[in-house]
N, C-alpha and C positions, 0 to 999 in steps of 0.2 A: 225333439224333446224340449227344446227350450221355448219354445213356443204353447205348449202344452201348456210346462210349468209355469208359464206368465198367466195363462188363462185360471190355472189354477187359484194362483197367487190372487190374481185379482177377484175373482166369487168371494174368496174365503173373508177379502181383506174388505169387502163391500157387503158381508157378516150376512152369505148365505150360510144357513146351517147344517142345510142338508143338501149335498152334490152327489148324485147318482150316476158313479163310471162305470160304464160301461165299456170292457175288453177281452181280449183273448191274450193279451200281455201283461197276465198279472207280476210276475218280475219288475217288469215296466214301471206299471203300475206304485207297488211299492216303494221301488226305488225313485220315484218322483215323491209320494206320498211324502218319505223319511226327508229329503232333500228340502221337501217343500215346509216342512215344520220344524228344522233345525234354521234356516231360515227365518222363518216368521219366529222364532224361541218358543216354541211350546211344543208340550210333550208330543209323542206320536204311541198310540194304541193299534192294536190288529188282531182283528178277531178274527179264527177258522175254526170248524166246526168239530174240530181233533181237538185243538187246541185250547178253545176260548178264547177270553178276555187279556192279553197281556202286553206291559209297556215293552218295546218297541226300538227305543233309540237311548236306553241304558240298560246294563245287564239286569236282568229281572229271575225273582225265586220263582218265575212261575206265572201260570193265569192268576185271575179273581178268581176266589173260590166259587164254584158250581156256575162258572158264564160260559159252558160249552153250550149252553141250550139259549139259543140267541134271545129268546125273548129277557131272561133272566141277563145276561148281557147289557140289554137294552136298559132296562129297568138300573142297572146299576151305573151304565153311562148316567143316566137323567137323575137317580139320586145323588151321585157324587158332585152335579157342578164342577166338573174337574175342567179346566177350559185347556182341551188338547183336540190335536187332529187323532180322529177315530175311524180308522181303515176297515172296515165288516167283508172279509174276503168270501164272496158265494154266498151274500145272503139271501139274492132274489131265486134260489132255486131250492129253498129248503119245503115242501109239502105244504099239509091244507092250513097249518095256521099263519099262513101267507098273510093272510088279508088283516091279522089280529098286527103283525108287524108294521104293517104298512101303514096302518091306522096310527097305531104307536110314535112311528116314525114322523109321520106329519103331524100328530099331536105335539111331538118334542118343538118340532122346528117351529112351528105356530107360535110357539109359547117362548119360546128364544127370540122370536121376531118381534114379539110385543115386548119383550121384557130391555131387549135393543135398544128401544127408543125412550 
């Protein structure tokens, strides 16, 4: 695990902005996720498809209003500017507007990467 988390640490802290984990230990997962952003001091978010949008590592009322529907999710990560680690639990298995996500997604970080520098 600690090895993990250092790999983590380091992507994040060398302002990749999008890291695509992949596992079957989502627990795991998480629990590094949260570790690894109380750490770095900034919020942690986590999206599921029940659930939505919601902060993570302080008690919260709840999701974002209407971010069960991941693209809506997405779209309010990237208007908010909120500089937090943002956990999307099972997003690469949601149906056909996969490809609108994904586009989405490297748009976001394209544009985080230029804005970086």
């Amino acid at each position: 695990m600690n090895d993990t988390l250092k790999e983590l640490e380091l992507l994040i802290r060398s302002r990749y902005n999008l890291i695509f984990l992949e596992t079957d230990e989502e627990e795991r997962a998480e629990t590094l996720l949260r570790l690894l952003a109380s750490r770095l001091g900034i919020p942690y978010f986590f999206w599921t498809r029940t659930k939505g949008l919601i902060r993570g590592d302080v008690e919260s009322k709840g999701a974002v209003y209407r971010s069960a529907d991941p693209l809506k999710a997405l779209v309010h990560v990237e208007a908010s500017g909120f500089p937090a680690l943002y956990h999307f639990v099972g997003l690469d298995g949601l149906g056909e507007d996969k490809s609108e996500r994904i586009l989405r997604l490297r748009e976001w970080a394209r544009d985080r990467t230029v804005s970086a520098h």
